[in-house]
mmCIF file of the N, C-alpha and C atoms, coordinates in Angstrom:
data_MODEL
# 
_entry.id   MODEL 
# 
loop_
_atom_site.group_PDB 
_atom_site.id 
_atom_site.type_symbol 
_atom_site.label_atom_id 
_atom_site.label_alt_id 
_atom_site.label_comp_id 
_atom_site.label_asym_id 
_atom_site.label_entity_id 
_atom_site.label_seq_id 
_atom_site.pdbx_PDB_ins_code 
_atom_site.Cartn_x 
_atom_site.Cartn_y 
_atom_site.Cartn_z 
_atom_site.occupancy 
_atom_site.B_iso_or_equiv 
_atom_site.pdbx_formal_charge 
_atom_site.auth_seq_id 
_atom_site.auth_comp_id 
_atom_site.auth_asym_id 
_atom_site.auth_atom_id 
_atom_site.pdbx_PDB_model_num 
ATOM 1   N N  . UNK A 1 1  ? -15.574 -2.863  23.474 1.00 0.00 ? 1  UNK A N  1 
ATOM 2   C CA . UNK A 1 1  ? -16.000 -2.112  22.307 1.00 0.00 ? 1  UNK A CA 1 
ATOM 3   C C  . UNK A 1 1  ? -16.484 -3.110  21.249 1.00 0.00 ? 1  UNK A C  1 
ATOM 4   N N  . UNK A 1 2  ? -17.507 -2.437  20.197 1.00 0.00 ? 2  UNK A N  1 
ATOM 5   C CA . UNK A 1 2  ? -17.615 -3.815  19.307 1.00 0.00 ? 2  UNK A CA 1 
ATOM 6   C C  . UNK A 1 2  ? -17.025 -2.964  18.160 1.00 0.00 ? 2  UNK A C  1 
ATOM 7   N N  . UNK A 1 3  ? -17.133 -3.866  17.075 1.00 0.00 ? 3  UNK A N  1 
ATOM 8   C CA . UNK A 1 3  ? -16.644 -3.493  16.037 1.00 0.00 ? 3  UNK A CA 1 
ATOM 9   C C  . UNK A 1 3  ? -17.912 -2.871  15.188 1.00 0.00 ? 3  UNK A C  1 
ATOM 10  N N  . UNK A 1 4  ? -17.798 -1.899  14.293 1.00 0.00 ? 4  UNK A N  1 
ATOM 11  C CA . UNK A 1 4  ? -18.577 -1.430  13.972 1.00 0.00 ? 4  UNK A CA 1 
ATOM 12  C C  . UNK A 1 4  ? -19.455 -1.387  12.556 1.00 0.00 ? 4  UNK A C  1 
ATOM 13  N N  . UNK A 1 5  ? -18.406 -2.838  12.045 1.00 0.00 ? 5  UNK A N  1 
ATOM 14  C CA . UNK A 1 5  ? -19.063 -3.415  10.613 1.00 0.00 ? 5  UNK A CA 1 
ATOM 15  C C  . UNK A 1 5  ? -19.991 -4.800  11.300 1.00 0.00 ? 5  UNK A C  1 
ATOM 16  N N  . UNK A 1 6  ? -19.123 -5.764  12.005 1.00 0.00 ? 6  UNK A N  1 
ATOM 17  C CA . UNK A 1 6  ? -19.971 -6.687  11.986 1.00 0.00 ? 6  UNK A CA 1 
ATOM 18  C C  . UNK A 1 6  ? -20.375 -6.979  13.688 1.00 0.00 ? 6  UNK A C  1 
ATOM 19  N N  . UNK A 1 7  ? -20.096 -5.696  14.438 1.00 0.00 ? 7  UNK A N  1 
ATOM 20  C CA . UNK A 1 7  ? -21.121 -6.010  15.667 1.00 0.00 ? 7  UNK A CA 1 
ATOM 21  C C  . UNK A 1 7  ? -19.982 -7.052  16.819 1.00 0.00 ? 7  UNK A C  1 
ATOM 22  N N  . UNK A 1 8  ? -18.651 -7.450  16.362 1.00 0.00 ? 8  UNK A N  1 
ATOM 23  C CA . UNK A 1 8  ? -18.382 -8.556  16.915 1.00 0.00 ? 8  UNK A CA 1 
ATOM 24  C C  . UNK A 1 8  ? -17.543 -7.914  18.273 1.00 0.00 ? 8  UNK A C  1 
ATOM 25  N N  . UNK A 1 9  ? -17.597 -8.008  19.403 1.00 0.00 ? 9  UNK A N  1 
ATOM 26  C CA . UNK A 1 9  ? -17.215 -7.399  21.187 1.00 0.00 ? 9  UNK A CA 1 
ATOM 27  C C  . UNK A 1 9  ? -15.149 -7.977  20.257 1.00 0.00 ? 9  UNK A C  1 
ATOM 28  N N  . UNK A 1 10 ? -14.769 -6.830  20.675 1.00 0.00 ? 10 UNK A N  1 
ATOM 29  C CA . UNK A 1 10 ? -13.346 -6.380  20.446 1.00 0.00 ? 10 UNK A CA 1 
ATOM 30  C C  . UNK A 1 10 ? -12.791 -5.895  21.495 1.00 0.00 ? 10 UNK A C  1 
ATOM 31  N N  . UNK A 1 11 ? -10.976 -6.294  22.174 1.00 0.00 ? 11 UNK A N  1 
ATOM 32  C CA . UNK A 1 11 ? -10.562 -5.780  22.727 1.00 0.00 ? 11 UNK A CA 1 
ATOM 33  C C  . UNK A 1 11 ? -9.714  -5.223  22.296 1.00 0.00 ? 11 UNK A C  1 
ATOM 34  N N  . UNK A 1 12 ? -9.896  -3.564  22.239 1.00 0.00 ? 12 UNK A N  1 
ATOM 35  C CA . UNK A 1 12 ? -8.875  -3.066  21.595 1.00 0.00 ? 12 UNK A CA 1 
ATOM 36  C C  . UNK A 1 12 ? -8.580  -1.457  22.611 1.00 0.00 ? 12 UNK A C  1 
ATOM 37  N N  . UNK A 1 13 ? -7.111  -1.301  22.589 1.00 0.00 ? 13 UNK A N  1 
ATOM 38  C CA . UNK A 1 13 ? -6.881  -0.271  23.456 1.00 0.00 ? 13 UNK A CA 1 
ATOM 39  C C  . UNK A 1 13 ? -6.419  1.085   22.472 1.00 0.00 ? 13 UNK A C  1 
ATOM 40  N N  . UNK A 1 14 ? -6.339  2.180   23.173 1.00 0.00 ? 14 UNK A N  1 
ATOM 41  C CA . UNK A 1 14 ? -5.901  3.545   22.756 1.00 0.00 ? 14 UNK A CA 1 
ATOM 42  C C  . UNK A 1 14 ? -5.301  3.247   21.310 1.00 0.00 ? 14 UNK A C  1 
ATOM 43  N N  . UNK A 1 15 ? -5.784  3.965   20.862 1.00 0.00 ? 15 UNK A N  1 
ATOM 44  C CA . UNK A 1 15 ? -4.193  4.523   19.832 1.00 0.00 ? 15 UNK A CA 1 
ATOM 45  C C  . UNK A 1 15 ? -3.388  3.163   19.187 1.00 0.00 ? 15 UNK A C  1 
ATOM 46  N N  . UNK A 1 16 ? -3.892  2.092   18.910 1.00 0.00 ? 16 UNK A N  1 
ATOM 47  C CA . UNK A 1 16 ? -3.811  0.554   18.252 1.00 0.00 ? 16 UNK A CA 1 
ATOM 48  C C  . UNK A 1 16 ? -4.537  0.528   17.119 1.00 0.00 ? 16 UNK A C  1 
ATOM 49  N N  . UNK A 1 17 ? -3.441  0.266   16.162 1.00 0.00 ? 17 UNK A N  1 
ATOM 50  C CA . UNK A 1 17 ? -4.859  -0.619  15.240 1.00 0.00 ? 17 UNK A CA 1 
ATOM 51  C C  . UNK A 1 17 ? -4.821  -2.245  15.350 1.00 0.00 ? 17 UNK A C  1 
ATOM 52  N N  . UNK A 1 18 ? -6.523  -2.532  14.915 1.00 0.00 ? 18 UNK A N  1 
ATOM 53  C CA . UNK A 1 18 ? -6.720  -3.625  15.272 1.00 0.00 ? 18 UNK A CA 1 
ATOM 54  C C  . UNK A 1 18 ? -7.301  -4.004  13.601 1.00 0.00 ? 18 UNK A C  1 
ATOM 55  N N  . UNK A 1 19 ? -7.033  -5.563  14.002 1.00 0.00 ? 19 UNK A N  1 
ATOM 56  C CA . UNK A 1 19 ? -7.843  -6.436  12.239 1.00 0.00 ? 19 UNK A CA 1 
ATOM 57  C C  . UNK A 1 19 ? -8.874  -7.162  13.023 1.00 0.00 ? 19 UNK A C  1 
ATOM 58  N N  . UNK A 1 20 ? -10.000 -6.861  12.351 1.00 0.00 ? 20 UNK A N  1 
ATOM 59  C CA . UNK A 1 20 ? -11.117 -7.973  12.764 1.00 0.00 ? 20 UNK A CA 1 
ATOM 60  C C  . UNK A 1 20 ? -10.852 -9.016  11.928 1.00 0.00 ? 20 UNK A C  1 
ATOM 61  N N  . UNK A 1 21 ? -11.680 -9.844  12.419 1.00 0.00 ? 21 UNK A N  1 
ATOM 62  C CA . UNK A 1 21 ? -12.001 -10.949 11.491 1.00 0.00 ? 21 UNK A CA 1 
ATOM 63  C C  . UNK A 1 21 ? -12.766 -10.956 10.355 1.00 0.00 ? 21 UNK A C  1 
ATOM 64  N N  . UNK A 1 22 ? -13.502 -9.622  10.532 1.00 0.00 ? 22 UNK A N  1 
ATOM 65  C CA . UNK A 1 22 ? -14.327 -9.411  8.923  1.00 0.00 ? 22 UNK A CA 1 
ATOM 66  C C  . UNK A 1 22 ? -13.728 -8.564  8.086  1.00 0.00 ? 22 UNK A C  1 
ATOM 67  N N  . UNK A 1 23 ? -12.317 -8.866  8.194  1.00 0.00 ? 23 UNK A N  1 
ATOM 68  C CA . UNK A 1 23 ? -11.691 -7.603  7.083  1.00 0.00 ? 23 UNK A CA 1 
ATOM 69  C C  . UNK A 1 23 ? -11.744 -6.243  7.634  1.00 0.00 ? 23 UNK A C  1 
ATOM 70  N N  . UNK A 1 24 ? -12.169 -5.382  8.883  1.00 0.00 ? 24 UNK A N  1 
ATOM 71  C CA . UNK A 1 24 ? -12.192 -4.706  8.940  1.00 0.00 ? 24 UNK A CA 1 
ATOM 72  C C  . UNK A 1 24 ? -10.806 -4.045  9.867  1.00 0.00 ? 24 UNK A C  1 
ATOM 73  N N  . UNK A 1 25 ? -10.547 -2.685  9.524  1.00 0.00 ? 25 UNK A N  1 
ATOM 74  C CA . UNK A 1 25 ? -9.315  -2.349  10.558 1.00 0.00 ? 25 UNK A CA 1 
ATOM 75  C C  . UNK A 1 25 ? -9.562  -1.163  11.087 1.00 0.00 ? 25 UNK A C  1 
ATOM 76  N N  . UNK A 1 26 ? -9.801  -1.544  12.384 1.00 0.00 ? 26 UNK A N  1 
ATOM 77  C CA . UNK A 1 26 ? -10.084 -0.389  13.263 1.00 0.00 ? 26 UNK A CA 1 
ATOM 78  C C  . UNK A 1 26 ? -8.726  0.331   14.419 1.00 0.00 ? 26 UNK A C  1 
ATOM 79  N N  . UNK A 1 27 ? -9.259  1.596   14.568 1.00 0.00 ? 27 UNK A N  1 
ATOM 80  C CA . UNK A 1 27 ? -8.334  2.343   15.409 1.00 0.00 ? 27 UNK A CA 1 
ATOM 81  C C  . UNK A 1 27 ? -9.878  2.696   16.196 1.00 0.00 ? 27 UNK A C  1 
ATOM 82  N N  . UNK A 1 28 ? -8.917  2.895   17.495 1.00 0.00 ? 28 UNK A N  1 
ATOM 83  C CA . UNK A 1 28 ? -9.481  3.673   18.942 1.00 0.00 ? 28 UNK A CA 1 
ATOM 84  C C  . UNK A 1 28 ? -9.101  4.534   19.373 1.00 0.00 ? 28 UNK A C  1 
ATOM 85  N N  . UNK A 1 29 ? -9.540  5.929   19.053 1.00 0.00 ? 29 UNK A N  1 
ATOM 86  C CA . UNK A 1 29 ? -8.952  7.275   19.333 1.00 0.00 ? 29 UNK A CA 1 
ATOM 87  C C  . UNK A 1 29 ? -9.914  7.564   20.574 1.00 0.00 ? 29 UNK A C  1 
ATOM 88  N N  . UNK A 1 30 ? -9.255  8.612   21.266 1.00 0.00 ? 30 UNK A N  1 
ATOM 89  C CA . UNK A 1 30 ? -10.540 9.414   22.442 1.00 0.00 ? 30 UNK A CA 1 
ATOM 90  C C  . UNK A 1 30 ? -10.659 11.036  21.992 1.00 0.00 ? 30 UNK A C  1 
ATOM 91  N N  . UNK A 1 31 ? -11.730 10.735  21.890 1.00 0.00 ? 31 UNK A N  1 
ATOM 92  C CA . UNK A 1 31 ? -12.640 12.205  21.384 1.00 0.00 ? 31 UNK A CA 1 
ATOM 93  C C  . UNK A 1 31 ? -13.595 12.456  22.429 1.00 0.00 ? 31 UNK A C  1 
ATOM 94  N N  . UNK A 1 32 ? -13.271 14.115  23.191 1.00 0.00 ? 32 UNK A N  1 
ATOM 95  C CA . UNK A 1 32 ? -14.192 14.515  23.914 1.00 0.00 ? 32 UNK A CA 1 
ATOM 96  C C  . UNK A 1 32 ? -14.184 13.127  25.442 1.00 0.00 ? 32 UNK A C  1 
ATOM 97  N N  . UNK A 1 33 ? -13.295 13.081  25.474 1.00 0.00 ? 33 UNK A N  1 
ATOM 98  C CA . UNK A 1 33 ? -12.695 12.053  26.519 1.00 0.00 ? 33 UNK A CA 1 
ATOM 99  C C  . UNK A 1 33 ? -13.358 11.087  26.967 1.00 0.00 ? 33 UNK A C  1 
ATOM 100 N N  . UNK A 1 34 ? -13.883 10.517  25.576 1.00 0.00 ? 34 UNK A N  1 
ATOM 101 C CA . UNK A 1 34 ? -15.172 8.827   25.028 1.00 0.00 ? 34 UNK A CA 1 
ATOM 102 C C  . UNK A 1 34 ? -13.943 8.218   23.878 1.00 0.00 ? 34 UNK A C  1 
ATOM 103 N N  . UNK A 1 35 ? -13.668 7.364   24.668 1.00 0.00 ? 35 UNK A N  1 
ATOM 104 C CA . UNK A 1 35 ? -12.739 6.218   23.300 1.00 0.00 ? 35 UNK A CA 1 
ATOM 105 C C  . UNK A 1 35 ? -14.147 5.824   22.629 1.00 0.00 ? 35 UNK A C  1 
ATOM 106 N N  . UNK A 1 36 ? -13.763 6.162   21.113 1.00 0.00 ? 36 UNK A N  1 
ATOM 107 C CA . UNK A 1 36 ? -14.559 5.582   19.411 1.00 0.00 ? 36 UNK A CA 1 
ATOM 108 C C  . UNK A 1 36 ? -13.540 4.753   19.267 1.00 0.00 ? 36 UNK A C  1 
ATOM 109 N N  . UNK A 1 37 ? -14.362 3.758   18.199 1.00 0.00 ? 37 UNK A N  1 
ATOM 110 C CA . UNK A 1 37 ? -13.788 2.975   17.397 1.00 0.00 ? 37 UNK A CA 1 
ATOM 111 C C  . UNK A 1 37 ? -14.433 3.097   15.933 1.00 0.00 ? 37 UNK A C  1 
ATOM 112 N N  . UNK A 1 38 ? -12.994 3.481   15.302 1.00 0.00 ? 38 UNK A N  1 
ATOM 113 C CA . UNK A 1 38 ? -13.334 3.852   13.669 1.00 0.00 ? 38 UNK A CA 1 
ATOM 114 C C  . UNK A 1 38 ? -12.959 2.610   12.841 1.00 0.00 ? 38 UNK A C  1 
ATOM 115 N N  . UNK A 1 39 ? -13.664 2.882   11.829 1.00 0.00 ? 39 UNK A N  1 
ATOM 116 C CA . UNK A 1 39 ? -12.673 2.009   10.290 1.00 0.00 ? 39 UNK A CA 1 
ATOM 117 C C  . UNK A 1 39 ? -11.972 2.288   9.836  1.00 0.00 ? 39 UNK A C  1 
ATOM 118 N N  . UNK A 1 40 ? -10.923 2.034   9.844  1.00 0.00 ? 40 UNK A N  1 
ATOM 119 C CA . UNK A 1 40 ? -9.450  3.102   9.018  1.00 0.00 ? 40 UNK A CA 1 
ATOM 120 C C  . UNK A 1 40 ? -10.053 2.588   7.548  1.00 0.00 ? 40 UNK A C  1 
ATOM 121 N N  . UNK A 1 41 ? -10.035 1.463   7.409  1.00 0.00 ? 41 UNK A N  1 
ATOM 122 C CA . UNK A 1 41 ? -10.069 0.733   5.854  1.00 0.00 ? 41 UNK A CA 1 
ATOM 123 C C  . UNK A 1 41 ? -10.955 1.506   4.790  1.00 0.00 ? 41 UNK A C  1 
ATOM 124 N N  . UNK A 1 42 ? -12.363 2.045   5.206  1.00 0.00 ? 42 UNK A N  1 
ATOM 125 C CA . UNK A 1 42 ? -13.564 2.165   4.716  1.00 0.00 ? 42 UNK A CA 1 
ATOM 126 C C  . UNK A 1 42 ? -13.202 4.213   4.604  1.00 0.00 ? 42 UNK A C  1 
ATOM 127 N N  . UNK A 1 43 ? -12.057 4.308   4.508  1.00 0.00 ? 43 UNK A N  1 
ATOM 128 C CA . UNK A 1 43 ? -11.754 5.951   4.826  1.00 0.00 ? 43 UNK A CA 1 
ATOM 129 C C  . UNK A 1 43 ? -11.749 6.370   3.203  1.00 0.00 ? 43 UNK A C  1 
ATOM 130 N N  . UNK A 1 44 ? -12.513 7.506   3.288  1.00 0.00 ? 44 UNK A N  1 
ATOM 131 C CA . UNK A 1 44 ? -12.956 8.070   1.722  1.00 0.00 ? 44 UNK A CA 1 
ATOM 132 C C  . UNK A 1 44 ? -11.927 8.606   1.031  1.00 0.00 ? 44 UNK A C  1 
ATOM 133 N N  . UNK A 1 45 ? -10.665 8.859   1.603  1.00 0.00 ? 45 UNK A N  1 
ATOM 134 C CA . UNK A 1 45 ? -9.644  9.677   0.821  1.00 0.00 ? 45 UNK A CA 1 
ATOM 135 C C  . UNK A 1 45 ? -8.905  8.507   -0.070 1.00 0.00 ? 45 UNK A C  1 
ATOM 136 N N  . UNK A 1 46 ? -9.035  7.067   0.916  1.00 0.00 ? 46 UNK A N  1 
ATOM 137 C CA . UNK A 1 46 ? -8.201  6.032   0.097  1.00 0.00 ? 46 UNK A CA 1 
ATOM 138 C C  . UNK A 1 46 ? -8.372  5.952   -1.381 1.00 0.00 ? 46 UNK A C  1 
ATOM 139 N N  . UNK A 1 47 ? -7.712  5.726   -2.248 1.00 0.00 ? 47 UNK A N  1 
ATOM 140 C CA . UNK A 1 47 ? -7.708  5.333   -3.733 1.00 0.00 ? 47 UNK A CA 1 
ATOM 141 C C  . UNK A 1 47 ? -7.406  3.838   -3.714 1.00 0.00 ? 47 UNK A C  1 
# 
């Protein structure tokens, strides 16, 4: 999977969160039974 701010190939499994190296923190959920990889960090509800 790559990451989806800076493009960089990530191994990351189910239901983990992961820290990139660019500050970013991703989770890997399966939707429609296709693992995504989201940004938790960049999530609009945060304050």
């Amino acid at each position: 999977m790559n990451c989806p701010k800076c493009g960089r190939d990530v191994n990351i499994k189910k239901n983990n969160l992961f820290n990139c190296r660019c500050g970013a923190v991703l989770i890997a959920v399966e939707i429609y039974k296709k693992l995504v990889v989201a940004d938790v960090k960049n999530h609009k509800g945060e304050k």
